[in-house]
C-alpha positions as CSV (number, residue, x, y, z in Angstrom):
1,X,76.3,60.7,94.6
2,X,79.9,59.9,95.6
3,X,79.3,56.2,95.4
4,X,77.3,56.5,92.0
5,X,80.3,59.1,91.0
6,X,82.8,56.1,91.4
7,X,81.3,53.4,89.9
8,X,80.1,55.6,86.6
9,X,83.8,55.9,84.9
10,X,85.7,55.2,82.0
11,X,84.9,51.5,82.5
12,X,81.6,52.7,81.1
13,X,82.0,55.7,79.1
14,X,85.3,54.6,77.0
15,X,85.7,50.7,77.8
16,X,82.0,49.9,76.5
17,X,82.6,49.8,73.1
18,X,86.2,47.2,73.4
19,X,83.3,44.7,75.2
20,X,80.7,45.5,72.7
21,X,82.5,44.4,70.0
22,X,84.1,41.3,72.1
23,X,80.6,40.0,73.5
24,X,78.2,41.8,71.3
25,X,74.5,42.6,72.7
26,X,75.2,40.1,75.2
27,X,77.2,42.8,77.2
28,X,73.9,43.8,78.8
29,X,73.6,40.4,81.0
30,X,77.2,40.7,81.9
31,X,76.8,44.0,83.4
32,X,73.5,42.5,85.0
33,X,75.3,39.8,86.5
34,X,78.0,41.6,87.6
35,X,75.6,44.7,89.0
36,X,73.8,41.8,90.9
37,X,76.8,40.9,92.8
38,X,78.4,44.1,93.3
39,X,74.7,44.8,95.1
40,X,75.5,41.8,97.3
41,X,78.9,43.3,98.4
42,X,77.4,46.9,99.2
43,X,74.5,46.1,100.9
44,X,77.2,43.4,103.1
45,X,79.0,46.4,103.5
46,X,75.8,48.8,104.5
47,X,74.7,45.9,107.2
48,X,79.0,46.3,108.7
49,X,78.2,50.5,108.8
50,X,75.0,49.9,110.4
51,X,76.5,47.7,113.0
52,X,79.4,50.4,113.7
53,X,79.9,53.4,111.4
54,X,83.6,53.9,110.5
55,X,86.0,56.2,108.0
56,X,88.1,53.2,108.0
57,X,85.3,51.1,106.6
58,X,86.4,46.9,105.9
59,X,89.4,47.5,107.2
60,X,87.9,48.6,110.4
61,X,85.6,45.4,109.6
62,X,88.6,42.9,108.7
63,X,90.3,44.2,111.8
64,X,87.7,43.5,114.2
65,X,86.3,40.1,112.4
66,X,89.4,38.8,111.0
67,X,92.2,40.1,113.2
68,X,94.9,42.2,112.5
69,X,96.5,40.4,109.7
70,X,92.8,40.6,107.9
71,X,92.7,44.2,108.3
72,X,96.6,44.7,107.5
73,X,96.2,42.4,103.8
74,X,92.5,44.8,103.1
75,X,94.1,47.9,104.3
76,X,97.5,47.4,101.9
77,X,95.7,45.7,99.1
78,X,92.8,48.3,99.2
79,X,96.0,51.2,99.1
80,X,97.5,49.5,96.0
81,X,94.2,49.2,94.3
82,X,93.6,52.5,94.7
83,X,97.2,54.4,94.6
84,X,97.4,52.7,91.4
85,X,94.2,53.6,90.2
86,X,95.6,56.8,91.1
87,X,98.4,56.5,88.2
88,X,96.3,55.4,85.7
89,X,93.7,58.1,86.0
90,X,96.3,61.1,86.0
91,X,97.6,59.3,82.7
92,X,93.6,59.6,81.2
93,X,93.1,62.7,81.9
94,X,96.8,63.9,80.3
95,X,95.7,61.5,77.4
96,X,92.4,63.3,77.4
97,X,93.7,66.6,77.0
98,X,96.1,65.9,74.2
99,X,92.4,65.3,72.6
100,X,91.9,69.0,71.9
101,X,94.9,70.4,69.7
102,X,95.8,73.6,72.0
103,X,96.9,71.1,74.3
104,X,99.4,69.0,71.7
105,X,102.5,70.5,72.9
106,X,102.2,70.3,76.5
107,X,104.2,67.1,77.8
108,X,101.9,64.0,79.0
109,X,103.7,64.3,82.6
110,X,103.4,67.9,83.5
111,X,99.4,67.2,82.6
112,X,99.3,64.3,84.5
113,X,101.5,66.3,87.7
114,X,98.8,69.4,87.3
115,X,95.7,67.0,87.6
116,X,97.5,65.4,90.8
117,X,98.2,69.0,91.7
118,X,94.5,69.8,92.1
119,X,92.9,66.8,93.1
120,X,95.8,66.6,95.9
121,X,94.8,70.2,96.8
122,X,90.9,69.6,96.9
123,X,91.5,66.9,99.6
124,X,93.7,68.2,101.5
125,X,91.8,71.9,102.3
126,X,88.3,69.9,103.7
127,X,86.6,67.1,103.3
128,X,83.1,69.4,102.8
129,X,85.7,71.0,99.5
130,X,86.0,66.7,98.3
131,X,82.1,66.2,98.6
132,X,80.8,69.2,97.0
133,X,83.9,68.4,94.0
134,X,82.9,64.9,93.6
135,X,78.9,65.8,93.8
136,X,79.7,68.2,90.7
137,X,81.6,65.2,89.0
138,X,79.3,62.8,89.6
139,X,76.6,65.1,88.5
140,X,78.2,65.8,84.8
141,X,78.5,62.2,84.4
142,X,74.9,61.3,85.3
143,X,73.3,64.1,83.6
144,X,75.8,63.0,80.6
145,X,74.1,59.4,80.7
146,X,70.6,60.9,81.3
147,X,70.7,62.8,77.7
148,X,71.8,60.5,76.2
149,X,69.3,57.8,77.6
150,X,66.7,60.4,76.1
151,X,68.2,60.5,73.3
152,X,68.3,57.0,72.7
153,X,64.8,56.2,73.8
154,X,63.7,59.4,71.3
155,X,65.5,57.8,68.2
156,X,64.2,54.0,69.1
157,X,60.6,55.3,69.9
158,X,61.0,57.7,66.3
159,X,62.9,54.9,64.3
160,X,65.1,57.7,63.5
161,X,67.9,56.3,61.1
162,X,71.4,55.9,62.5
163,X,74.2,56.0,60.4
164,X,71.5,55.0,57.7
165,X,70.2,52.0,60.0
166,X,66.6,52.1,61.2
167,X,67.1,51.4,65.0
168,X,65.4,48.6,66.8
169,X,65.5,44.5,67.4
170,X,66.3,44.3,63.8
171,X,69.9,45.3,64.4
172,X,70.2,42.8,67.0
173,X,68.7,39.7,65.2
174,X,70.5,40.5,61.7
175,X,73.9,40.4,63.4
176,X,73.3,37.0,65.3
177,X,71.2,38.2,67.8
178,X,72.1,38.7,71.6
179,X,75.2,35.7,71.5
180,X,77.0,36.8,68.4
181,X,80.4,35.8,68.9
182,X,79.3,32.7,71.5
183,X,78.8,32.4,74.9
184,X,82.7,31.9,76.0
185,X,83.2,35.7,75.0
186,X,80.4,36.7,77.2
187,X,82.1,34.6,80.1
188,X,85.4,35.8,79.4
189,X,84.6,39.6,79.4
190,X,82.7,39.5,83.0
191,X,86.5,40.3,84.6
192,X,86.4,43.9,82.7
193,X,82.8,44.3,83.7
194,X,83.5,44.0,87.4
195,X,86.5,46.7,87.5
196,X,83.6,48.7,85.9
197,X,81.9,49.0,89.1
198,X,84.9,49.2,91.4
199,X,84.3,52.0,93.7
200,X,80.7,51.6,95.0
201,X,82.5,50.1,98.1
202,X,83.2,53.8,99.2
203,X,79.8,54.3,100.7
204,X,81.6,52.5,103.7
205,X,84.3,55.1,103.4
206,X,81.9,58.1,103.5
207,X,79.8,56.8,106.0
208,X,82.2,57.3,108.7
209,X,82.0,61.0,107.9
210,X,77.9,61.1,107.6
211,X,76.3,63.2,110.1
212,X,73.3,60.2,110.5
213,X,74.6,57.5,109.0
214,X,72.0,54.9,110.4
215,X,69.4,57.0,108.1
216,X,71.3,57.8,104.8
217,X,73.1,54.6,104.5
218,X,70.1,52.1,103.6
219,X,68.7,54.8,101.5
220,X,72.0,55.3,99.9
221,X,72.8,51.5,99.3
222,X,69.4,50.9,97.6
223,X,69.5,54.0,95.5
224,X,72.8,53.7,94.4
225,X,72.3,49.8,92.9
226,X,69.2,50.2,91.1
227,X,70.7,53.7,89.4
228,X,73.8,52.0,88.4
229,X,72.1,49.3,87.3
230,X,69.5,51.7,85.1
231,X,73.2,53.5,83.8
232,X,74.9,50.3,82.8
233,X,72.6,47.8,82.0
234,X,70.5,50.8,80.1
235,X,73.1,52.2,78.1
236,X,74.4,48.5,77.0
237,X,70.5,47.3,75.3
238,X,70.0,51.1,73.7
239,X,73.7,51.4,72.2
240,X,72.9,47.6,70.6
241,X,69.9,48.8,69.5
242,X,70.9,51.9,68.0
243,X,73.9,50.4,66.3
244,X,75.6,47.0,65.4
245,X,77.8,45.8,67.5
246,X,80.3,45.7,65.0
247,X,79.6,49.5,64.6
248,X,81.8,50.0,67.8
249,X,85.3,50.6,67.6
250,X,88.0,49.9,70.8
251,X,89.6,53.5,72.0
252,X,85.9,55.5,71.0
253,X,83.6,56.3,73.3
254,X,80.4,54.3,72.4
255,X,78.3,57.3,72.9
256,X,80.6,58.8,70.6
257,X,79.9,57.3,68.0
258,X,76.1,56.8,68.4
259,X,76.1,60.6,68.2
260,X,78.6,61.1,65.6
261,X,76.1,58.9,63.3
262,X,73.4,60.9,64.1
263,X,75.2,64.0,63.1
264,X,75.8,66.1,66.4
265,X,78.1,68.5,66.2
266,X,81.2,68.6,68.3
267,X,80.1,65.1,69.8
268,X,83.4,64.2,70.4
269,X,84.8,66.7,72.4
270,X,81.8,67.3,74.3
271,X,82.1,63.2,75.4
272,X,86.0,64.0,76.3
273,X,85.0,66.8,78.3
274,X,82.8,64.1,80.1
275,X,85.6,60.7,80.5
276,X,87.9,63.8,81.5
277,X,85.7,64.7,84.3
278,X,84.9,60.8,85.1
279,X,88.7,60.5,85.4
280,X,89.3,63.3,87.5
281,X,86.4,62.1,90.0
282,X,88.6,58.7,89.9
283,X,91.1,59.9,91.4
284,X,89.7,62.1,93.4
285,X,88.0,59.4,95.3
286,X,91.3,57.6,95.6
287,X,92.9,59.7,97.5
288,X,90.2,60.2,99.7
289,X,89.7,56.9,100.7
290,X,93.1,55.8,101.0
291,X,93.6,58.6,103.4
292,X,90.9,57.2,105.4
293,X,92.1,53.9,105.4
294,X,95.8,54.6,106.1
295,X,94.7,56.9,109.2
296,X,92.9,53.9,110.5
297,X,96.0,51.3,109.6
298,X,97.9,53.9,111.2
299,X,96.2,54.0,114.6
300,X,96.9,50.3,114.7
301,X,100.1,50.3,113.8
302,X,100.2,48.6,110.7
303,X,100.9,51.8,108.5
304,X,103.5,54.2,109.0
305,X,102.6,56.3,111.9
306,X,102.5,59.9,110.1
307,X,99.7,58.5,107.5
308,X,97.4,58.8,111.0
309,X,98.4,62.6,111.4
310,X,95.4,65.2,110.8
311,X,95.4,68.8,109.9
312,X,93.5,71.6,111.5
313,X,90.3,70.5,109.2
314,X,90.4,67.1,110.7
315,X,91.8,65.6,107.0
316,X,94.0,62.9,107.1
317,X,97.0,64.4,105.3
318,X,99.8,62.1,106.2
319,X,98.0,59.0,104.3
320,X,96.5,61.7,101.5
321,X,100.3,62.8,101.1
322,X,101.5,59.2,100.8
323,X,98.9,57.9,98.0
324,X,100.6,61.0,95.8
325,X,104.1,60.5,96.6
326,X,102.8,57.2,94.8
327,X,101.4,58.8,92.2
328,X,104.2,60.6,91.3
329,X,106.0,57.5,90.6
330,X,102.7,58.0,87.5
331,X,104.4,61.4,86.5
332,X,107.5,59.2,85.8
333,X,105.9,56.8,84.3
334,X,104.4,59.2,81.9
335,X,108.3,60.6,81.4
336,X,109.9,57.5,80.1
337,X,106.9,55.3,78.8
338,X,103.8,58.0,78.2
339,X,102.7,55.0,76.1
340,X,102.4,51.9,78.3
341,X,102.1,53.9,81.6
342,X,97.6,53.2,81.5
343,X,98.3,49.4,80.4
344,X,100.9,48.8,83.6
345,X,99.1,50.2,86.4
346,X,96.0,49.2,85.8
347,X,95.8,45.7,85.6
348,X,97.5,46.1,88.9
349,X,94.7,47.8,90.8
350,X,92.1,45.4,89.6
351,X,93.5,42.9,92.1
352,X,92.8,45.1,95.2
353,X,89.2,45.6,93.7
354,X,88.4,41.9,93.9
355,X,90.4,41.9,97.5
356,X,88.1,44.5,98.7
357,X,85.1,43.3,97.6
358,X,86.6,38.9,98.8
359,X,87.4,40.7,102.6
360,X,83.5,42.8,103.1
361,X,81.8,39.4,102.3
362,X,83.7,37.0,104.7
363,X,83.6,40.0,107.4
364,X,80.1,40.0,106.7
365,X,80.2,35.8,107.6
366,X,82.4,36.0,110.7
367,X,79.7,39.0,111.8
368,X,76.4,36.7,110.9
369,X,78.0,33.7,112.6
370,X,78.9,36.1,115.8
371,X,75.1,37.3,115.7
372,X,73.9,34.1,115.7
373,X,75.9,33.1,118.8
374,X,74.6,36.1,120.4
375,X,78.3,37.7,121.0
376,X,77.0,41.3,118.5
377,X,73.2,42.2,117.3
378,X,72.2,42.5,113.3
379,X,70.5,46.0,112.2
380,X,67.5,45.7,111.0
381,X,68.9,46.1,107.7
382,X,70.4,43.2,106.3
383,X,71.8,41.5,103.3
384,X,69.0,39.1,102.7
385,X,69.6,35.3,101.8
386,X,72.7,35.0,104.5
387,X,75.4,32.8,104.5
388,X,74.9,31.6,100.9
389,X,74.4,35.3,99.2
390,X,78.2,35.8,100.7
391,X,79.0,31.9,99.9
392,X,77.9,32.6,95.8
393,X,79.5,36.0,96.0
394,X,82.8,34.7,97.2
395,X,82.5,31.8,94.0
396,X,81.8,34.4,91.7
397,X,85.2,36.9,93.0
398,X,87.5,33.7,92.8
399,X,85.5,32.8,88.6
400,X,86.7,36.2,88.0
401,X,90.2,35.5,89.1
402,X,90.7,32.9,87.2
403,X,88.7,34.2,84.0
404,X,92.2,36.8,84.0
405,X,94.3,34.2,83.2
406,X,92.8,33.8,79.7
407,X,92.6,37.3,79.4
408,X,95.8,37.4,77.5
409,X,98.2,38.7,77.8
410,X,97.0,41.4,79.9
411,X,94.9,39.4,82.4
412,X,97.7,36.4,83.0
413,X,100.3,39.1,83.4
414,X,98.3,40.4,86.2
415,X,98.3,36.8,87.5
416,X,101.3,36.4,87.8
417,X,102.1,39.5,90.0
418,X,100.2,37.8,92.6
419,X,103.2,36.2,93.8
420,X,105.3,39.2,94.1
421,X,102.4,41.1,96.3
422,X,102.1,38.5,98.4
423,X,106.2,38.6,99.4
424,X,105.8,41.9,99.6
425,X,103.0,41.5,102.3
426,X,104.4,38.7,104.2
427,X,107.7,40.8,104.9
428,X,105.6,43.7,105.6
429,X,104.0,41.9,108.1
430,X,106.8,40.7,110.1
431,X,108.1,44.3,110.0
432,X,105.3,45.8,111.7
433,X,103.7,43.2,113.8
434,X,105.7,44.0,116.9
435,X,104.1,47.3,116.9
436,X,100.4,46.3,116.3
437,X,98.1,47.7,118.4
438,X,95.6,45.6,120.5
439,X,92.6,48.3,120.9
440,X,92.6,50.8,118.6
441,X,91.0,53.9,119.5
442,X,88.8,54.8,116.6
443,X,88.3,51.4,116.0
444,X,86.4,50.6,119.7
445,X,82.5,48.9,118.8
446,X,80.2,51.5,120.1
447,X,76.8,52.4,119.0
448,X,78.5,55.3,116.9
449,X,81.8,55.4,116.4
450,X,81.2,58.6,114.6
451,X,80.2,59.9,117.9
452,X,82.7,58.9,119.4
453,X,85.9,60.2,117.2
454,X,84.3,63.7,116.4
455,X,87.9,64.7,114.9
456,X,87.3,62.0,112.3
457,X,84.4,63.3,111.3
């Protein structure tokens, strides 16, 4: 539920309708495509937990296939992807608020600082508070896509009009069918539809603190791809069969307006309710994992050494505490430019997702290589179709890259940060590589490593 939680967000329940109208019904294949892949990287990633469970996930991976500069690049990248995540979903929900008119008055920063607030609060008390919070998110948001996949089915199967429209193939074919505006559109959009499923990657995270991990993962890899897939790929064919794809409008929730059009009351609000709580679950996750990963980074030296210090409920408070103080640099952001703060960060963090998902797949090729010269053993379960599955996967991630730079001028500005992260990771790295560590202890391959670091669990 965590994993699913993650990658059902505001790429989905807000950002739908800007592709819609960009692709048109076409959307559908590029969520396939791009579900297909994201498959690829999780069940890599499920094949690395199986092999040694860890809260530090690829990190721990990168650091024990790659090296320590591998594992310092995934572990910093995979912070800024996330601490800036972090900024942009306290600015939602502050933006989502504003939605309901008791709410005008109240600055955008002090929302934003009281949604960090509570988030920061949940994580910090017990990692058993984080699940059951992000089980409850995740469960609004799925039941949210379940009604309204019933409800879409009912008025296709009915032919109930929609916004005076008999629903069906007809809308599809009488707006130039599936490639409306071209194939190029279709091509172009895939680098939105990728940051849509950012997050499934945590099921690495959580795995570390999984009382059986070797049972629950493969289950939850399988489970989680298919549902996803069901959510996205689902939602995309009904809401361009119910409507036209120049129905949607950019900045409306596509189930929004399906709803609206069908006349149910309070539609909007009750959908705000729902991106509100997708955004909160964001950044709840966030500062999860990047507590995780810093406590691990920590241990070997290549974070600062209080982001490894743990409270009396075995949390990670010292890397927790560090992904706000980032955050907070959101609050300020949403003081002097309230309007521009989403736009800056996020475009940022949508480079760590594709670094994250680039540093599990060639972990997952140093590991096959080692296995086949007999230096560690493969689990049973495996990512099928090894080394060109990882080989494709790899293509695809570096396609999307450069797809951004004719994403303007959004995408190329985001390309051109590149350079500036990676100065800012070289002199990082000669900064802290006289203290790396060469054994880390929570790191150490063992049969289970979540046996062996019961405080981490």
């Amino acid at each position: 539920m965590i994993a699913i939680g993650g990658a059902i967000g505001t790429g989905l329940f807000l950002g739908a309708s800007g592709r819609l109208v960009s692709a048109g019904p076409a959307l559908a294949l590029a969520y396939a495509v791009c579900g297909l892949f994201a498959f690829f990287v999780v069940r890599a990633l499920g094949e690395l937990v199986l092999h040694r469970p860890s809260s530090g996930s690829f990190v721990s991976y990168a650091r024990e296939f790659l090296g320590e500069k591998g594992a310092y690049t995934a572990g910093w990248m995979y912070f800024l992807n996330w601490s800036t995540t972090g900024i942009a979903d306290i600015t939602a929900v502050a933006l989502y608020v504003h939605y309901w008119g008791m709410f005008t008055a109240v600055p955008q920063w002090l929302l934003a600082l009281i949604a960090l607030a509570i988030v920061l609060s949940i994580n910090l008390i017990s990692v058993k508070i984080f699940g059951e919070m992000e089980f409850w998110f995740a469960i609004i948001k799925v039941s949210a896509l379940v009604v309204f996949l019933v409800i879409g089915v009912f008025l296709l199967v009915t032919q109930h009009p929609v916004g005076g429209r008999t629903p069906g193939f007809d809308i599809i074919s009488s707006h130039g069918g599936i490639f409306p505006e071209g194939l190029l559109p279709v091509v172009v959009v895939l680098q939105g539809v990728v940051f849509a499923y950012s997050a499934v990657e945590m099921i690495g995270v959580t795995a570390g603190e999984t009382a059986e991990p070797h049972k629950i993962v493969p289950r939850a890899v399988n489970s989680i791809m298919w549902r996803v897939m069901v959510f996205y790929v689902g939602s995309v064919v009904l809401l361009a069969l119910l409507v036209p794809y120049t129905g949607f409008a950019s900045g409306e929730s596509p189930f929004v307006t399906v709803l609206s059009k069908i006349g149910v009351p309070a539609a909007g609000g009750v959908m705000n309710l729902v991106v509100l709580t997708a955004a909160m679950s964001s950044l709840n996750s966030g500062i999860y994992s990047t507590g995780r990963i810093l406590r691990s980074m920590a241990m070997a030296g290549s974070a600062p050494r209080f982001t490894g210090r743990m409270n009396r409920n075995q949390v990670p408070y010292g890397g927790i505490l560090l992904t706000a103080c980032v955050c907070i640099l959101g609050v300020v952001l949403n003081y002097v430019v309230p309007g521009e703060a989403f736009e800056i960060v996020l475009n940022i963090a949508s480079l760590g997702v594709l670094t994250a998902w680039g540093m599990i797949m060639v972990c997952h090729l140093v590991f096959v290589q080692r296995a086949k010269k007999g230096l560690v053993q493969r689990p049973s379960y495996r990512l099928p179709g090894s080394p060109l599955v990882e080989i494709v996967t790899l293509a695809f991630l570096a396609g999307v890259l450069v797809l951004m730079w004719f994403d303007t001028p959004v995408g190329r500005n985001t390309i051109l940060i590149i350079p500036v992260i990676a100065l800012a990771l070289v002199v990082g790295w000669f900064r802290v590589r006289g203290r790396i560590h060469t054994t880390v202890p929570d790191e150490a391959a063992s049969p289970s490593a979540s046996q062996q670091l019961p405080p981490t669990a």
